[in-house]
DRENPA-321747 format. One record per residue: residue in three letters; chain; x negated, y, z of N, C-alpha, C in turn. Coordinates in steps of 0.2 Angstrom, whole numbers, always signed. Example, Ala and Ser with C-alpha at 12.3 -4.5 7.8 and 13.67 -1.06 7.14 Angstrom:
BEGIN
REC rest kette  n.xx  n.yy  n.zz ca.xx ca.yy ca.zz  c.xx  c.yy  c.zz
REC  ALA     A   -66   -28   +39   -62   -22   +39   -66   -16   +39
REC  SER     A   -64   -11   +35   -68    -5   +36   -64    +0   +39
//
This chain:
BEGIN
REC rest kette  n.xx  n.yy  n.zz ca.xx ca.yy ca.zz  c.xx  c.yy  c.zz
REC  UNK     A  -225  +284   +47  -232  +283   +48  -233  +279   +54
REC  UNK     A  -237  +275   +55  -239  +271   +59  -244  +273   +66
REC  UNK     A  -242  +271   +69  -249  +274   +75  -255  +277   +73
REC  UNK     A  -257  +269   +69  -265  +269   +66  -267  +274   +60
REC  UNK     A  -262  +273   +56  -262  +278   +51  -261  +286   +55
REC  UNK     A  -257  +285   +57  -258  +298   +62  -267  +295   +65
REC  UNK     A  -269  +289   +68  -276  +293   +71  -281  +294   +65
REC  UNK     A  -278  +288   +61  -285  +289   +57  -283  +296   +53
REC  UNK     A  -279  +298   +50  -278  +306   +49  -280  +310   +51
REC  UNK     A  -278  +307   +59  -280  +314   +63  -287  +315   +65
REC  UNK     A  -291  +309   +66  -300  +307   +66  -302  +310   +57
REC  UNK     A  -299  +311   +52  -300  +315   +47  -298  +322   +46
REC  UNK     A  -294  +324   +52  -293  +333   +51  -287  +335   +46
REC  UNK     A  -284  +328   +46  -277  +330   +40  -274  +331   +45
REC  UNK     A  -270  +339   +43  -269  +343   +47  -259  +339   +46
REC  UNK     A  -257  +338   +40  -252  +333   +40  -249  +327   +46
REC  UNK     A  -253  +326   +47  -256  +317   +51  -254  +322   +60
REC  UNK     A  -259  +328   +60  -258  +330   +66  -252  +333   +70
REC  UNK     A  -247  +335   +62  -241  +337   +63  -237  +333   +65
REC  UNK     A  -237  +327   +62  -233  +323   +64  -234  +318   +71
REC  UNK     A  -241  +320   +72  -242  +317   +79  -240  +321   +84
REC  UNK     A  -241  +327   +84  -236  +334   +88  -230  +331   +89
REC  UNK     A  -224  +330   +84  -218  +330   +81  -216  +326   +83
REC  UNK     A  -219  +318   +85  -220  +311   +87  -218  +313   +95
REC  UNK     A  -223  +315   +97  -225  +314  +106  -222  +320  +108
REC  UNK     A  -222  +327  +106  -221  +334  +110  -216  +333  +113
REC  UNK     A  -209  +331  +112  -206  +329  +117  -204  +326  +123
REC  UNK     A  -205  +320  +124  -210  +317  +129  -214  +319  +133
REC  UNK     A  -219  +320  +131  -223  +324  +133  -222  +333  +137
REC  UNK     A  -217  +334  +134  -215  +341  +137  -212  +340  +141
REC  UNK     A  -207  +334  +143  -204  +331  +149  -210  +331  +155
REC  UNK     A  -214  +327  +151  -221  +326  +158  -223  +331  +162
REC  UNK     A  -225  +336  +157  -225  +341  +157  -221  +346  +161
REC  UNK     A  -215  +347  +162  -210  +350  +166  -210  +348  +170
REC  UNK     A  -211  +341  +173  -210  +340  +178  -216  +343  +184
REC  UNK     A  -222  +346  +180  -225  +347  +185  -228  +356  +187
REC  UNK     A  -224  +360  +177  -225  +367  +178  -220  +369  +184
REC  UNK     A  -219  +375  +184  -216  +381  +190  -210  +383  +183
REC  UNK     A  -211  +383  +176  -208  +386  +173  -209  +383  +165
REC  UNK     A  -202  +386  +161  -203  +382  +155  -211  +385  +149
REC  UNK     A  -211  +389  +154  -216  +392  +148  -224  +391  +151
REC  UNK     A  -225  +388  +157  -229  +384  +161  -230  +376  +157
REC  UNK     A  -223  +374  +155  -224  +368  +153  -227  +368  +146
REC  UNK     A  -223  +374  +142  -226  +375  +136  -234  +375  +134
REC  UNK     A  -237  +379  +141  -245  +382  +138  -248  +373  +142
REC  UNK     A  -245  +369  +145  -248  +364  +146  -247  +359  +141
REC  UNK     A  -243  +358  +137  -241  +354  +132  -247  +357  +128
REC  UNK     A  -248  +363  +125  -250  +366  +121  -261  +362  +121
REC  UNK     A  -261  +366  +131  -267  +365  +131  -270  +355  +130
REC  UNK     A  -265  +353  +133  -264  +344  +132  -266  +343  +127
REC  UNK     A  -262  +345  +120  -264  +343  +112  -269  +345  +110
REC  UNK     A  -271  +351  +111  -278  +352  +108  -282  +348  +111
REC  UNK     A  -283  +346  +118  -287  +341  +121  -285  +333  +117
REC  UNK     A  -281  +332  +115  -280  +327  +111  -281  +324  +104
REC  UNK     A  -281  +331  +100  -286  +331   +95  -292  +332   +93
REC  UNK     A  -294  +336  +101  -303  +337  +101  -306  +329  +104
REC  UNK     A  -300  +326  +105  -303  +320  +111  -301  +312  +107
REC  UNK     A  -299  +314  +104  -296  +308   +97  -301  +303   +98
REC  UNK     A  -305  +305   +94  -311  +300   +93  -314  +296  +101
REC  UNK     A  -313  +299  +105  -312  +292  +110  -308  +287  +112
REC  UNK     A  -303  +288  +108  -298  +282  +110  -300  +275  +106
REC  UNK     A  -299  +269  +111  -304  +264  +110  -298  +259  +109
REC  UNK     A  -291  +260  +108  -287  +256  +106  -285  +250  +111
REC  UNK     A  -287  +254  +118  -286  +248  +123  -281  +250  +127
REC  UNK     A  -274  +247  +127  -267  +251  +128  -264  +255  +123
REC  UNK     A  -258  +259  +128  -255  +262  +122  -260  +269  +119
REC  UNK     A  -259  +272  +113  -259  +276  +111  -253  +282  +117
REC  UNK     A  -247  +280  +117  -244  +287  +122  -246  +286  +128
REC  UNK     A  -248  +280  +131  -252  +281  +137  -255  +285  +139
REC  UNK     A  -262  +284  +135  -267  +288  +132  -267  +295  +132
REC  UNK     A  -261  +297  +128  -260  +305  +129  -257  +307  +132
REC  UNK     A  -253  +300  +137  -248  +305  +144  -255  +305  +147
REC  UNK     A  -260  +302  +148  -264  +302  +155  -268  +308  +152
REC  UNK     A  -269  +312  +146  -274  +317  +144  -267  +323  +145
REC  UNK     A  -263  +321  +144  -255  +327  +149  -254  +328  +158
REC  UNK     A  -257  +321  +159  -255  +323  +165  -262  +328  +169
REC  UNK     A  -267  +323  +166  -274  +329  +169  -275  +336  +167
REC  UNK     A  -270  +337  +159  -271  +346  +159  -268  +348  +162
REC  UNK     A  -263  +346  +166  -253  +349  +171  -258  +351  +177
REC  UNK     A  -263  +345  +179  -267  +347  +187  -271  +350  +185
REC  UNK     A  -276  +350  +180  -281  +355  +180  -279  +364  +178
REC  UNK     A  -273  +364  +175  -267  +371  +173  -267  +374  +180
REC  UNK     A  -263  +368  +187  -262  +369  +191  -267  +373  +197
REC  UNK     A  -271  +370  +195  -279  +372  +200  -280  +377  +197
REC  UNK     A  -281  +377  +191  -285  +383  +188  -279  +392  +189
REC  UNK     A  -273  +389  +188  -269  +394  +190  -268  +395  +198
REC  UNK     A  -272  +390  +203  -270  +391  +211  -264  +391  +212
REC  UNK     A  -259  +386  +208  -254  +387  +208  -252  +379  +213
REC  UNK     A  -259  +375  +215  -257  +369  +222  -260  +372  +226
REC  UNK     A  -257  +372  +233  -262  +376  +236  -257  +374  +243
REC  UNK     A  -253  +371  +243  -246  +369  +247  -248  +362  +251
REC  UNK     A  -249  +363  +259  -251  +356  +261  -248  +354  +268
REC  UNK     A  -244  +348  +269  -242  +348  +276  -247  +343  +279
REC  UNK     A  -248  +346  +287  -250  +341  +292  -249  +333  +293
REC  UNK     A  -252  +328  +292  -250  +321  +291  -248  +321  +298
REC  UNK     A  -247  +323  +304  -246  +322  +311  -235  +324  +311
REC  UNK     A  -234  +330  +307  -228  +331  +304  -225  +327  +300
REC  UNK     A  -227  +323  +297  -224  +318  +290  -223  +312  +294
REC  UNK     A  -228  +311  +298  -225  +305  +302  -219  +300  +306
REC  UNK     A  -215  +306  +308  -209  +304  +311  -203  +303  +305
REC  UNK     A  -204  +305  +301  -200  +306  +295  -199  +300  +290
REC  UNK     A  -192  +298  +291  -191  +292  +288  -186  +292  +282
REC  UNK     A  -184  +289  +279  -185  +287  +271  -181  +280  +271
REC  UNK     A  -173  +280  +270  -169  +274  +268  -171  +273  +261
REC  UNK     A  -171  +266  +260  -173  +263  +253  -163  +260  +250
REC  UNK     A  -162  +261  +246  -155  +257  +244  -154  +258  +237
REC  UNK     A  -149  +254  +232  -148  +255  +225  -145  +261  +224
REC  UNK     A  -148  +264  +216  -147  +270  +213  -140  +268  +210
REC  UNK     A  -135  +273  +213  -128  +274  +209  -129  +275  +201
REC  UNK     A  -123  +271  +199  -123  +270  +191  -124  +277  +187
REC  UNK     A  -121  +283  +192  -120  +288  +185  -125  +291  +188
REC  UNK     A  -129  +291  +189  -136  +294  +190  -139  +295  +184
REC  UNK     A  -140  +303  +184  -143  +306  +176  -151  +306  +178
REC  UNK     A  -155  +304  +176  -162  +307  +175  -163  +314  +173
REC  UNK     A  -160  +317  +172  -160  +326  +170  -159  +328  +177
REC  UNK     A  -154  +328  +179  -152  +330  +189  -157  +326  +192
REC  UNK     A  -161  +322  +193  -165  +319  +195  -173  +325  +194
REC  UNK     A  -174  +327  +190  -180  +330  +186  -178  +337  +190
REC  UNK     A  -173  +341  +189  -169  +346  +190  -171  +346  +199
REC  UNK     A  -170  +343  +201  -170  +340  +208  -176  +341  +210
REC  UNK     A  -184  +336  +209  -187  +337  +208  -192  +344  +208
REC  UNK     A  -190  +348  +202  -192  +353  +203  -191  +360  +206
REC  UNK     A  -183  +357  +213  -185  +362  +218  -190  +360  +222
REC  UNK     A  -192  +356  +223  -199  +354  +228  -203  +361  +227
REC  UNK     A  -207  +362  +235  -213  +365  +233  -217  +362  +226
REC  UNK     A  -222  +366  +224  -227  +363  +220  -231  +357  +222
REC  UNK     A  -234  +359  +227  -239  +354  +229  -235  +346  +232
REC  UNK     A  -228  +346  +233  -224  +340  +236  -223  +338  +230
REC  UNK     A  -222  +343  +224  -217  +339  +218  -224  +338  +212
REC  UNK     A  -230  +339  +215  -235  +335  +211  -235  +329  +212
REC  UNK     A  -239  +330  +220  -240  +322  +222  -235  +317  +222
REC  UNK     A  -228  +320  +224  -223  +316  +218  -223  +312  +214
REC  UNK     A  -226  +316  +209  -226  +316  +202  -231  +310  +201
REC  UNK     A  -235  +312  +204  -243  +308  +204  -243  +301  +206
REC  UNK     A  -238  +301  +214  -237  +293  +215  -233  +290  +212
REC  UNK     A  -226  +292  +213  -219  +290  +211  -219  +289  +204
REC  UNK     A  -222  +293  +200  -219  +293  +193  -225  +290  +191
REC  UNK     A  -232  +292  +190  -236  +289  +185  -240  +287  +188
REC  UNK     A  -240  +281  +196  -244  +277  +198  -251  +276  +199
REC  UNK     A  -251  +282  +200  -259  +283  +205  -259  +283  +212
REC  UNK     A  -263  +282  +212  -266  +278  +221  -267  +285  +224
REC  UNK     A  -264  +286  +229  -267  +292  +235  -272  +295  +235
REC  UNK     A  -278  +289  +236  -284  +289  +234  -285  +293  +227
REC  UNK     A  -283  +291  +223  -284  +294  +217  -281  +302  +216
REC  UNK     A  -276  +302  +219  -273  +307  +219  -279  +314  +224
REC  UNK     A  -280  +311  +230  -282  +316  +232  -289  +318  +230
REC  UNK     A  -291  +313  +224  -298  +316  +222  -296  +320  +216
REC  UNK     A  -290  +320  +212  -289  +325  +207  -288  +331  +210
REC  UNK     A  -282  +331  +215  -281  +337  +217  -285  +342  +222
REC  UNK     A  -291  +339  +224  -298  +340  +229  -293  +343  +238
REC  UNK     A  -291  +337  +239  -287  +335  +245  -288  +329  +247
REC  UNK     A  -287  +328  +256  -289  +323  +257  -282  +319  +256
REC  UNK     A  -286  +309  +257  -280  +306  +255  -274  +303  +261
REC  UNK     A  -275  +307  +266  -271  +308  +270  -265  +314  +269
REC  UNK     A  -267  +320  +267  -265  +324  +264  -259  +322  +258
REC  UNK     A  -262  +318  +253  -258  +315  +250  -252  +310  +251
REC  UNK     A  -253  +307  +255  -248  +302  +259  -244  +308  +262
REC  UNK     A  -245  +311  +266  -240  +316  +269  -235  +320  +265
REC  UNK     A  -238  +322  +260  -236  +326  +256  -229  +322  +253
REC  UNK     A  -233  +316  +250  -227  +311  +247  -221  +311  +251
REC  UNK     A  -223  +309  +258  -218  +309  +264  -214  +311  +265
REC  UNK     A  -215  +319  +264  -211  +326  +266  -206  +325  +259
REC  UNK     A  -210  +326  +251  -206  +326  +247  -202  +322  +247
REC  UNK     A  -203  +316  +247  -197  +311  +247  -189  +313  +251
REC  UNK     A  -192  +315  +258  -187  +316  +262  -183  +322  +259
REC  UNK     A  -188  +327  +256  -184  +334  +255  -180  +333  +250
REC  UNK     A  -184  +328  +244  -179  +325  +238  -173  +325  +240
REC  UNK     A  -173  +322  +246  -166  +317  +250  -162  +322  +250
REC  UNK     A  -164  +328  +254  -159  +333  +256  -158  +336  +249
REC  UNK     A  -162  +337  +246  -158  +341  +239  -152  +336  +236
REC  UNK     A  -153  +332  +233  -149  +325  +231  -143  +326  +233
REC  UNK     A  -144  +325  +241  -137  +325  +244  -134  +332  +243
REC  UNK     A  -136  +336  +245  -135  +342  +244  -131  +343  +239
REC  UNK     A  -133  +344  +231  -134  +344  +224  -127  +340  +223
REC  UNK     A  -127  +333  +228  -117  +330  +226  -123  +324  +222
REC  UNK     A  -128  +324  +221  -132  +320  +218  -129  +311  +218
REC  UNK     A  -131  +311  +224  -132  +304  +229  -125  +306  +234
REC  UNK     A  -122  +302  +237  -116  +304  +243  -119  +302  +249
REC  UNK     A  -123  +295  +250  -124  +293  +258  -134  +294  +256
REC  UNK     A  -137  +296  +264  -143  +295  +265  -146  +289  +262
REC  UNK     A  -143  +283  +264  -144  +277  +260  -148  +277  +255
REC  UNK     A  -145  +280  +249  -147  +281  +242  -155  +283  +242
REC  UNK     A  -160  +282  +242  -168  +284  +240  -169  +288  +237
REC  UNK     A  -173  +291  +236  -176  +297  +232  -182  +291  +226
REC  UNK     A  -185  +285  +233  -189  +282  +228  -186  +276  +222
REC  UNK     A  -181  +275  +225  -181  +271  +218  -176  +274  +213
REC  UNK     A  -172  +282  +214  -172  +287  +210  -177  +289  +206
REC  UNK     A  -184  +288  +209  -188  +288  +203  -190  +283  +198
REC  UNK     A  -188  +278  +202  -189  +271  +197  -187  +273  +189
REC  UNK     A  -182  +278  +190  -179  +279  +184  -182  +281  +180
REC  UNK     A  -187  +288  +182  -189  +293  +179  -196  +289  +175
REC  UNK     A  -198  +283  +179  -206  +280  +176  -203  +281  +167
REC  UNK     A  -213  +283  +165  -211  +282  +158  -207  +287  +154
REC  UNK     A  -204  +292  +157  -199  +295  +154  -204  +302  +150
//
């Protein structure tokens, strides 16, 4: 089945069309997903809550972009509003602390798994390994970010700053990365899209 054909199925309630559009994305999408639960069964009731938001919300897709675009960006706002609604962000550092804290940019080693990356990731606190998630991975602005998560956009940037660095030490830690050199950010270059 084609894109066009699962919505127009799915805009008429054939519940076949919806299967397959489950079937199509859940995977994917439960990656996006995991990257921002505490837990696999976190990421499950947000996967869960995302679809049905995707099926009640069908009928607004205007065909401008991708269709999985679309439903990552209808995933990523269930993950933060799951998050909020469970007070499960609530994590913030002082921008006055993130400042001195610096950050080598260099090339990603060859054998660098996106799974250890992900893995990695999600020892961050919650609130570093949102905003993470939010800048690094699906390219929202600060600004944007601290209006989702009702933070300021300072808040934001500092958050990213810490995580980055802590990424750092996990990574190395982990046998990840071997020299400070290696970035956390464009380790995530990898992760876009995934």
């Amino acid at each position: 089945m084609t894109d066009e054909s699962l919505l127009q199925g799915c805009l008429n309630n054939n519940a076949l069309a919806q299967r397959e559009l489950y079937n199509r994305y859940s995977p994917k999408m439960l990656s996006v997903c995991y990257r921002y639960a505490q837990s696999r069964d976190d990421a499950e009731d947000m996967l869960q809550e995302g679809f049905i938001k995707v099926f009640t919300q069908i009928h607004t897709f205007r065909n401008q972009g991708s269709f999985e675009g679309w439903v990552r960006r209808i995933m990523v706002h269930t993950c933060i509003n799951f998050l909020k609604k469970h007070k499960k962000f609530a994590e913030s550092v002082d921008i006055a602390s993130a400042e001195h804290l610096t950050v080598k940019e260099a090339a990603v080693p060859n054998m660098m798994q996106a799974k250890q990356v992900i893995e990695s990731i999600r020892l961050l606190p919650i609130g570093y390994r949102t905003v993470l998630n939010l800048y690094a991975i699906e390219g929202f602005s600060h600004k944007e970010i601290a209006q989702m998560l009702d933070i300021e956009e300072s808040t934001s940037r500092s958050q990213y700053t810490r995580a980055k660095v802590i990424l750092e030490q996990i990574l190395i830690k982990r046998r990840i990365i071997e020299k400070p050199e290696t970035a956390p950010a464009v380790l995530l270059a990898t992760l876009k899209n995934r």
